[in-house]
MARBA-725687 format. One record per residue: x, y, z of N, C-alpha, C in turn; residue in one letter. Coordinates in Angstrom, 2 decimals, m for minus. Layout:
residues N
{n_c1->X | n_c2->Y | n_c3->Z | ca_c1->X | ca_c2->Y | ca_c3->Z | c_c1->X | c_c2->Y | c_c3->Z | type->A}
...
***
This chain:
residues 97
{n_c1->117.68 | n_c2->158.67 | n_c3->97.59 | ca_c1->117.23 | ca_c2->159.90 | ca_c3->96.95 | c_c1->117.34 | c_c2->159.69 | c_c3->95.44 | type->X}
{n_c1->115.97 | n_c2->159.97 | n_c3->94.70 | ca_c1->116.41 | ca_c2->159.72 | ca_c3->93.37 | c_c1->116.24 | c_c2->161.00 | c_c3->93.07 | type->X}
{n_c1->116.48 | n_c2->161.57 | n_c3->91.83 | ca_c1->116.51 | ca_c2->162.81 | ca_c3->90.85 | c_c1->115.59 | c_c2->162.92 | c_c3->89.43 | type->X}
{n_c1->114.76 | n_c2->163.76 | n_c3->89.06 | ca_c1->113.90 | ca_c2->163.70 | ca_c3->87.75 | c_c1->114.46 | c_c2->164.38 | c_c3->87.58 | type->X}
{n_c1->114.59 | n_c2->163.49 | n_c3->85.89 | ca_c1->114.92 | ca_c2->164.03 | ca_c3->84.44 | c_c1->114.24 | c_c2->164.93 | c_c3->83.99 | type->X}
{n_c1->115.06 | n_c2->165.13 | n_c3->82.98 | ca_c1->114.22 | ca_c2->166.59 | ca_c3->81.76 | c_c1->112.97 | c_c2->166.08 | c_c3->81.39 | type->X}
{n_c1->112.70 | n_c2->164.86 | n_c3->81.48 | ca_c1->111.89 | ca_c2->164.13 | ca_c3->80.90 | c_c1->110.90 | c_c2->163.82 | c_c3->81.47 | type->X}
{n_c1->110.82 | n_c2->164.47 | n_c3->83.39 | ca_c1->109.97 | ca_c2->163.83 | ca_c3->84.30 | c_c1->109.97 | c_c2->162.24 | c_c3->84.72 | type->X}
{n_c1->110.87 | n_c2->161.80 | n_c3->84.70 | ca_c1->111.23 | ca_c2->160.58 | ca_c3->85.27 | c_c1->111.99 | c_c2->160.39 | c_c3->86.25 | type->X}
{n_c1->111.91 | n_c2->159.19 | n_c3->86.95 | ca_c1->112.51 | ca_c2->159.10 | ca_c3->88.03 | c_c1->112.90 | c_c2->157.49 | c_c3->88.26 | type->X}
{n_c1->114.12 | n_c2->157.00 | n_c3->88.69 | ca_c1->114.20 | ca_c2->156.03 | ca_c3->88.69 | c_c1->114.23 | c_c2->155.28 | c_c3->90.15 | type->X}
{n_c1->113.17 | n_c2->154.16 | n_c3->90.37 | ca_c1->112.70 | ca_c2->153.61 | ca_c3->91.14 | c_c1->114.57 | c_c2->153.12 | c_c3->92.07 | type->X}
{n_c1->115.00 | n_c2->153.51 | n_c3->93.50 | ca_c1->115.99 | ca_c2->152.25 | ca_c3->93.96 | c_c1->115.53 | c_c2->151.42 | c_c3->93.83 | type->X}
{n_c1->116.86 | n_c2->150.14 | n_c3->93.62 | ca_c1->116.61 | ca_c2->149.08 | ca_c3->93.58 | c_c1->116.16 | c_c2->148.29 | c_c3->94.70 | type->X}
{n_c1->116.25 | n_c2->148.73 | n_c3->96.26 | ca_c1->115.90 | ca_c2->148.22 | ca_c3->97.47 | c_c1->114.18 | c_c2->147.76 | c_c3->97.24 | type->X}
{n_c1->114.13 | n_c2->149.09 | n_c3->96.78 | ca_c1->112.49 | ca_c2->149.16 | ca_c3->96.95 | c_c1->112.28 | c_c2->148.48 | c_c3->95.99 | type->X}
{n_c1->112.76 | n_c2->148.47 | n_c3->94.88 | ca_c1->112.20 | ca_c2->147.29 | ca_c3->93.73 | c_c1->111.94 | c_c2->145.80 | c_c3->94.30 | type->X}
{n_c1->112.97 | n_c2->145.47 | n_c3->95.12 | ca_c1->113.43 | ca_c2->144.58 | ca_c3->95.67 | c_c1->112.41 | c_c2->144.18 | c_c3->96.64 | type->X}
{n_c1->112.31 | n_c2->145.28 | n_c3->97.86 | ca_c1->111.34 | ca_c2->144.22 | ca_c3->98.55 | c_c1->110.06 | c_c2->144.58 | c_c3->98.09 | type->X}
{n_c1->109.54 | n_c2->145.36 | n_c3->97.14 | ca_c1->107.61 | ca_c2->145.13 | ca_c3->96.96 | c_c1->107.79 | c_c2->144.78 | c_c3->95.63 | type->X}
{n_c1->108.82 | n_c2->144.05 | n_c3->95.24 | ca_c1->109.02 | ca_c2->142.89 | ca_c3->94.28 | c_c1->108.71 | c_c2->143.38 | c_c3->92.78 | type->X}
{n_c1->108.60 | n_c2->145.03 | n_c3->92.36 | ca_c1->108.46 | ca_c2->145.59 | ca_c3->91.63 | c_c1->108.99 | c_c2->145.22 | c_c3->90.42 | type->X}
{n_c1->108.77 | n_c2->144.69 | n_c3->89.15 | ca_c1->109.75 | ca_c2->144.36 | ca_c3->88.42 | c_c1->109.21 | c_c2->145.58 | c_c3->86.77 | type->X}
{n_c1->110.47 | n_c2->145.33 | n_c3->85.48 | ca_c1->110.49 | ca_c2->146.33 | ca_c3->84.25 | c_c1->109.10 | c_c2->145.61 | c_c3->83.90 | type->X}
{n_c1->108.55 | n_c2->146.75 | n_c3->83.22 | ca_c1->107.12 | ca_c2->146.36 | ca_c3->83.17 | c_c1->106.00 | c_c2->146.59 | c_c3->84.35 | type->X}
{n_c1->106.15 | n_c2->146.27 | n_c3->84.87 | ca_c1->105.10 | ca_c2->146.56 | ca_c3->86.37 | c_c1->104.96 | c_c2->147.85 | c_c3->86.00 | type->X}
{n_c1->103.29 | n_c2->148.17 | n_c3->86.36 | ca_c1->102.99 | ca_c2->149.68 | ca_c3->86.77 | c_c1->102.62 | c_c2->149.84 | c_c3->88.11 | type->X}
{n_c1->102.78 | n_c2->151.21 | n_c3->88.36 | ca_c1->102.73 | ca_c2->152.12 | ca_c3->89.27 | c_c1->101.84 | c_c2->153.12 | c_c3->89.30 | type->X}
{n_c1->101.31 | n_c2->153.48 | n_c3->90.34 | ca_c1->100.42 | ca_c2->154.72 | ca_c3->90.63 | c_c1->100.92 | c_c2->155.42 | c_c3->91.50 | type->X}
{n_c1->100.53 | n_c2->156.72 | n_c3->90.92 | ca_c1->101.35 | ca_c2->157.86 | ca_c3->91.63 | c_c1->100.09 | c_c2->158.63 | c_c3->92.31 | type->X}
{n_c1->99.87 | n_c2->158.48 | n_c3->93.45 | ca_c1->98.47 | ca_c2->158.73 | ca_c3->94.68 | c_c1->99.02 | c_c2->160.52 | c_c3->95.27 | type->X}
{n_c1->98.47 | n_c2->161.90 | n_c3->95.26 | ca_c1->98.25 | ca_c2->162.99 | ca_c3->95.85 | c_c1->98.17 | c_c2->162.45 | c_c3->97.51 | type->X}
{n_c1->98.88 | n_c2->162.19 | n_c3->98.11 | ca_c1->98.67 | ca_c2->162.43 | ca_c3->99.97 | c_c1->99.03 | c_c2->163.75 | c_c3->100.46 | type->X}
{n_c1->97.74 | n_c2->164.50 | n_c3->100.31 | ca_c1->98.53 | ca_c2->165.61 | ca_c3->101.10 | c_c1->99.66 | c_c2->166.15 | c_c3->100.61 | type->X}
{n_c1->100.33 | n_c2->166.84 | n_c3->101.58 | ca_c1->102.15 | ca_c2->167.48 | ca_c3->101.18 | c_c1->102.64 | c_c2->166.01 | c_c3->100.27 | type->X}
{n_c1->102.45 | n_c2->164.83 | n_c3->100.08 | ca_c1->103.19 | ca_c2->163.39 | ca_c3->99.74 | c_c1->103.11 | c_c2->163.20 | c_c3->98.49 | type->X}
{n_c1->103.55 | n_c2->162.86 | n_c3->98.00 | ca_c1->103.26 | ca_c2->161.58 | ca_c3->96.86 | c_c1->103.04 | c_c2->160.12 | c_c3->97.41 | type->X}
{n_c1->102.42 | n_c2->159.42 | n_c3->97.23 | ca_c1->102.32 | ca_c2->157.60 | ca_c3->97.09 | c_c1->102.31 | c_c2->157.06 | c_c3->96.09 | type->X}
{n_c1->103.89 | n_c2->156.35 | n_c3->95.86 | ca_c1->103.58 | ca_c2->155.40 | ca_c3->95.02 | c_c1->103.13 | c_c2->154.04 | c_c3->95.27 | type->X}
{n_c1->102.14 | n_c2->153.31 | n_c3->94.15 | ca_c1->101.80 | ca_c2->152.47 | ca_c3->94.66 | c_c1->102.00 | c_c2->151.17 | c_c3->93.83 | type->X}
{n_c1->102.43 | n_c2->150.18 | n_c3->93.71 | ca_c1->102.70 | ca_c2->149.09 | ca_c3->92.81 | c_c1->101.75 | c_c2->148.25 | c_c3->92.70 | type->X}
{n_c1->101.46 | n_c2->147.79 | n_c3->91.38 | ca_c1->100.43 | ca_c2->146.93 | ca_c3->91.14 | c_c1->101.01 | c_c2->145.88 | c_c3->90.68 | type->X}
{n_c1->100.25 | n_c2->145.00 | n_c3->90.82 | ca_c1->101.41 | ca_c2->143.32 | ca_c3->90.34 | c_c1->100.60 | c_c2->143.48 | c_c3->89.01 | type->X}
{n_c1->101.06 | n_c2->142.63 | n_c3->88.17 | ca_c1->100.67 | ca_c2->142.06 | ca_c3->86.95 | c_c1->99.48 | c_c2->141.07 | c_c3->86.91 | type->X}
{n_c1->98.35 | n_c2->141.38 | n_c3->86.38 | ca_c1->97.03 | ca_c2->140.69 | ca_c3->86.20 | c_c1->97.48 | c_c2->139.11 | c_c3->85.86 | type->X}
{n_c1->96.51 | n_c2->138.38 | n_c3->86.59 | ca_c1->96.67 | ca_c2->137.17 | ca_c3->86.44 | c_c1->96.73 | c_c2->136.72 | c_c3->85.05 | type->X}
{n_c1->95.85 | n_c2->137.26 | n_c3->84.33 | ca_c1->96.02 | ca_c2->137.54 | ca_c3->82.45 | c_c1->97.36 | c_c2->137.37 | c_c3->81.97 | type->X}
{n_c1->98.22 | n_c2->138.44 | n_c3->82.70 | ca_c1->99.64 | ca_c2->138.67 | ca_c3->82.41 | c_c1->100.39 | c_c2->137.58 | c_c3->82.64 | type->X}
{n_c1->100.25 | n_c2->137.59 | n_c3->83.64 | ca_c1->100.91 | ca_c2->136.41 | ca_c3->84.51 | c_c1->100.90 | c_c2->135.04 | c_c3->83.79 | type->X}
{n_c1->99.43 | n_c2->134.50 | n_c3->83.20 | ca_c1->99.15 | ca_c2->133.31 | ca_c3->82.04 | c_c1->99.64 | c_c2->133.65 | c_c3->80.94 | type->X}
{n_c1->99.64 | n_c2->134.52 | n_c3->80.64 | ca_c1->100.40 | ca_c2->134.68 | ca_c3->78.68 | c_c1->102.05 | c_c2->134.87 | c_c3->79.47 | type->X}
{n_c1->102.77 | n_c2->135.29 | n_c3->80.22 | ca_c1->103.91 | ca_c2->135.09 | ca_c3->80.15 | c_c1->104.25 | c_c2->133.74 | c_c3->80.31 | type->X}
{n_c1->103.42 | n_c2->132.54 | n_c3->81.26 | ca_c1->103.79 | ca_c2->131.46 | ca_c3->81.48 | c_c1->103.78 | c_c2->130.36 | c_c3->80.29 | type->X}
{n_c1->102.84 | n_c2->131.01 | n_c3->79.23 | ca_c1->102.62 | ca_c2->130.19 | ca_c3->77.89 | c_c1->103.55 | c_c2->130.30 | c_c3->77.32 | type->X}
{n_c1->103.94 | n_c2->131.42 | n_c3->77.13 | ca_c1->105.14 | ca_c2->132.24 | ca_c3->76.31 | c_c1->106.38 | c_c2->131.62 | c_c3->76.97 | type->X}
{n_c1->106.57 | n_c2->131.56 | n_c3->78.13 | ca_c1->107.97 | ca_c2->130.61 | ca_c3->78.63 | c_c1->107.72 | c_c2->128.96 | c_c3->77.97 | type->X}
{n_c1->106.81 | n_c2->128.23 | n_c3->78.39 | ca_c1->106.36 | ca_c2->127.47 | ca_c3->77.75 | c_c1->106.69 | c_c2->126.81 | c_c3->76.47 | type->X}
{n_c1->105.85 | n_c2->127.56 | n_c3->76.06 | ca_c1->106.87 | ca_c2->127.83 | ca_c3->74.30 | c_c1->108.27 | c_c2->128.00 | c_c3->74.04 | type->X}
{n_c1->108.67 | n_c2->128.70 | n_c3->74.67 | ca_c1->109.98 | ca_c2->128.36 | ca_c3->74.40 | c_c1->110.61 | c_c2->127.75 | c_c3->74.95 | type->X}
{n_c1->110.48 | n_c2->127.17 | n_c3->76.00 | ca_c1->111.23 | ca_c2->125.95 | ca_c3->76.85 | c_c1->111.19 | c_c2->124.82 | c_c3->75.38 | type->X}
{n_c1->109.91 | n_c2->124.43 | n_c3->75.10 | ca_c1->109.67 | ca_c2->123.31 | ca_c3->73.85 | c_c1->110.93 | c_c2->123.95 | c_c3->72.77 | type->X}
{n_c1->110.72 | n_c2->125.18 | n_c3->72.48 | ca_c1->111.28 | ca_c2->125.19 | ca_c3->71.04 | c_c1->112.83 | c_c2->125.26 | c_c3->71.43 | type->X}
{n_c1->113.28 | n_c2->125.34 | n_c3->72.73 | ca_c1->114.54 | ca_c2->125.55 | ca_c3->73.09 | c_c1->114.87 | c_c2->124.01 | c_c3->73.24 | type->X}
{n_c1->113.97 | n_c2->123.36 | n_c3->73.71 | ca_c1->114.67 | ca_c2->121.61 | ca_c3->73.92 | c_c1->114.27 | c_c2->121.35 | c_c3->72.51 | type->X}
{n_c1->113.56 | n_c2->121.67 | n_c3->71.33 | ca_c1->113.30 | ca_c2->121.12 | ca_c3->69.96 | c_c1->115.65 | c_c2->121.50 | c_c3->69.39 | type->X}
{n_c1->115.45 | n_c2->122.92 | n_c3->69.42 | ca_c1->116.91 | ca_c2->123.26 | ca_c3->69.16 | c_c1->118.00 | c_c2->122.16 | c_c3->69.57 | type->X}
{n_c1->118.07 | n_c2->122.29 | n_c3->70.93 | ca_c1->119.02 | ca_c2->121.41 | ca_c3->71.37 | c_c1->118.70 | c_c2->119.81 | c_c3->70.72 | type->X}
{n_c1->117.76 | n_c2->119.07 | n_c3->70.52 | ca_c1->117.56 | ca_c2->117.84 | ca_c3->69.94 | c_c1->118.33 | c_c2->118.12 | c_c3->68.39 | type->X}
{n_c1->118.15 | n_c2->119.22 | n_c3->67.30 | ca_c1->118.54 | ca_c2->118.59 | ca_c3->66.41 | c_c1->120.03 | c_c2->119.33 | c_c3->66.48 | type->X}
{n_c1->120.38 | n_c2->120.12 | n_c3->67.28 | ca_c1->122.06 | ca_c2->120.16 | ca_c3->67.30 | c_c1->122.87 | c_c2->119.30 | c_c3->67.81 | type->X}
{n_c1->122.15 | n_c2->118.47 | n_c3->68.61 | ca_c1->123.03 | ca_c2->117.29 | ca_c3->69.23 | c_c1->122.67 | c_c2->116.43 | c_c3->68.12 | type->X}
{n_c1->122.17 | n_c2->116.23 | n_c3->66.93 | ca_c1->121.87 | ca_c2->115.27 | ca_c3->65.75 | c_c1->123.31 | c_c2->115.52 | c_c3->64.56 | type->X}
{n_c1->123.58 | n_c2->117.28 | n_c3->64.99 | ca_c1->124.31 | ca_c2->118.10 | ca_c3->63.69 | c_c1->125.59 | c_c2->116.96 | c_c3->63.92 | type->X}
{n_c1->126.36 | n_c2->117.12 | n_c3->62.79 | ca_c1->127.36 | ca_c2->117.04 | ca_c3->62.37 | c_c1->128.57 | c_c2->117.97 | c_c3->62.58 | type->X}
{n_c1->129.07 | n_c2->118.28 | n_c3->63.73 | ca_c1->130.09 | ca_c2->119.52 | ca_c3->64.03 | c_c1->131.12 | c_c2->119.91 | c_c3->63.28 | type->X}
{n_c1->131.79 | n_c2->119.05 | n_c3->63.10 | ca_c1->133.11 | ca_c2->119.11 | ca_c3->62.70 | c_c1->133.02 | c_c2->118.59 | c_c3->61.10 | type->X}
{n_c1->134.26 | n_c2->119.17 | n_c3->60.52 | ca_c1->134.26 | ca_c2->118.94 | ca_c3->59.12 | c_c1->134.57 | c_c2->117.38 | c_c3->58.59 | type->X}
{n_c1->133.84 | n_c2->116.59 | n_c3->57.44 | ca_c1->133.99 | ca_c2->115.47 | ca_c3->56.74 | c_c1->135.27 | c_c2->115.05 | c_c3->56.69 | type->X}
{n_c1->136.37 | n_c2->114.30 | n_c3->57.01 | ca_c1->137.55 | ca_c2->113.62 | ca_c3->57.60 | c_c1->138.25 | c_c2->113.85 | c_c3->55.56 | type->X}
{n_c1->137.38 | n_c2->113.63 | n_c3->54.81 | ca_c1->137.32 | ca_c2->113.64 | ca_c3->53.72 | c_c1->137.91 | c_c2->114.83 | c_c3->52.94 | type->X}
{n_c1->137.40 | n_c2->116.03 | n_c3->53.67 | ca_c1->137.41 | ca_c2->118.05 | ca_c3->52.84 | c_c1->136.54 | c_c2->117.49 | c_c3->52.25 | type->X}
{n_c1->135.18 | n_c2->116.98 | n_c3->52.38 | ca_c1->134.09 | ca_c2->117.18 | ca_c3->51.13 | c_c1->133.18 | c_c2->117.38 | c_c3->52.32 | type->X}
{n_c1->132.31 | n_c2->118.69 | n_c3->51.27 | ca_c1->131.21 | ca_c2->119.41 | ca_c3->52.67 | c_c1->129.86 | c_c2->119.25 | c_c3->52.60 | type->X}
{n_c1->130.13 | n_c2->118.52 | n_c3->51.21 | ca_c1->128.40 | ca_c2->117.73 | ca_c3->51.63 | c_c1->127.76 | c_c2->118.97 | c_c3->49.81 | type->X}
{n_c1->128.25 | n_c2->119.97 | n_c3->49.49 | ca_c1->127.78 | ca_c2->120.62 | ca_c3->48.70 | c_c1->129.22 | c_c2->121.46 | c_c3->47.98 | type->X}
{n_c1->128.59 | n_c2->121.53 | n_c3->46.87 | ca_c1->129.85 | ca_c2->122.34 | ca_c3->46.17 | c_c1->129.73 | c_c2->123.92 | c_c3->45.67 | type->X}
{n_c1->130.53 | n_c2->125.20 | n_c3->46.05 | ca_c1->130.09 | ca_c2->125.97 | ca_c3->45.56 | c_c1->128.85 | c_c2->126.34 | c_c3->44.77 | type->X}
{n_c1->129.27 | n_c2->126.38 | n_c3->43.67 | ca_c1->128.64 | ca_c2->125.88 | ca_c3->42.35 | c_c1->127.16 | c_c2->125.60 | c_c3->42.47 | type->X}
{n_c1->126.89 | n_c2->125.15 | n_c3->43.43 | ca_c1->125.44 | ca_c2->124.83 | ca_c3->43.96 | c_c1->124.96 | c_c2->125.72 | c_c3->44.89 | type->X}
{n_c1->125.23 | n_c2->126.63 | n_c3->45.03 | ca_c1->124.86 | ca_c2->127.57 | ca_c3->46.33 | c_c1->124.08 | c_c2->128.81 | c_c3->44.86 | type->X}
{n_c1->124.62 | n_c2->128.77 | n_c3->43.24 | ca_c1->124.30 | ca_c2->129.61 | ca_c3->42.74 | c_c1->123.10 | c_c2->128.96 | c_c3->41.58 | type->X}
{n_c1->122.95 | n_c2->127.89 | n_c3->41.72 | ca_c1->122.22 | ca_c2->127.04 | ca_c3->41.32 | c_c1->120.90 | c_c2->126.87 | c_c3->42.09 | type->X}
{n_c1->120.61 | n_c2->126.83 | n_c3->43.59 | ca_c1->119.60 | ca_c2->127.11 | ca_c3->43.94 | c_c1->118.49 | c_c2->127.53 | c_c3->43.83 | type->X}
{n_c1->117.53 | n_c2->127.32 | n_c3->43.86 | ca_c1->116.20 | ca_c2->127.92 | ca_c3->43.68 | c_c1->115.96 | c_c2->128.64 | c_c3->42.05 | type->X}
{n_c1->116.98 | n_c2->127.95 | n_c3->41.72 | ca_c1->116.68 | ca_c2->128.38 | ca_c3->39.78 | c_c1->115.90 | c_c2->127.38 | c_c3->38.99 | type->X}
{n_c1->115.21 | n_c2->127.19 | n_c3->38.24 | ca_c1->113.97 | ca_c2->125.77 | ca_c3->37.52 | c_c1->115.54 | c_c2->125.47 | c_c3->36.72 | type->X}
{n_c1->115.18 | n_c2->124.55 | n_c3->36.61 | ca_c1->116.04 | ca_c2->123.45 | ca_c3->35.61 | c_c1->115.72 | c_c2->123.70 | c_c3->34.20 | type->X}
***
């Protein structure tokens, strides 16, 4: 049993999400049967379906690009205490000479 809000909403159980595989995003149609309501779930256009798989895509690359140059970084501090830059240069930046 769900309950509408002030707002006219209603929140889908999760069973039913579950088995007609309904997911955030997915729309729904709300069908007049008689005394009923029908809701009815629509999957996501194959359209959808291709721009999300590009979009994972993409970031799979830019997520293994990340991991390549952090396994390159330098973690831990110079054995030395010297950090590669000195204060002093952080206020020097991007000023012309």
């Amino acid at each position: 049993m769900a309950k509408v809000t002030s707002k006219l909403q209603v929140t889908l159980p999760k069973a039913l999400a579950q088995r007609y595989r309904i997911r955030p995003g997915d729309e729904i149609e709300w069908v007049e049967a008689g005394d009923a309501i029908r809701v009815i779930p629509h999957p996501p256009r194959a359209a959808d379906e291709e721009r999300i798989a590009r979009r994972l895509k993409y970031f799979d690359l830019a997520s293994k690009r990340q991991r390549e140059r952090n396994r390159n970084r330098r973690l831990e501090p110079a054995s030395d205490g010297n950090r590669g830059w000195r204060r002093e240069e952080l206020y020097e930046r991007g000023k012309p000479h």
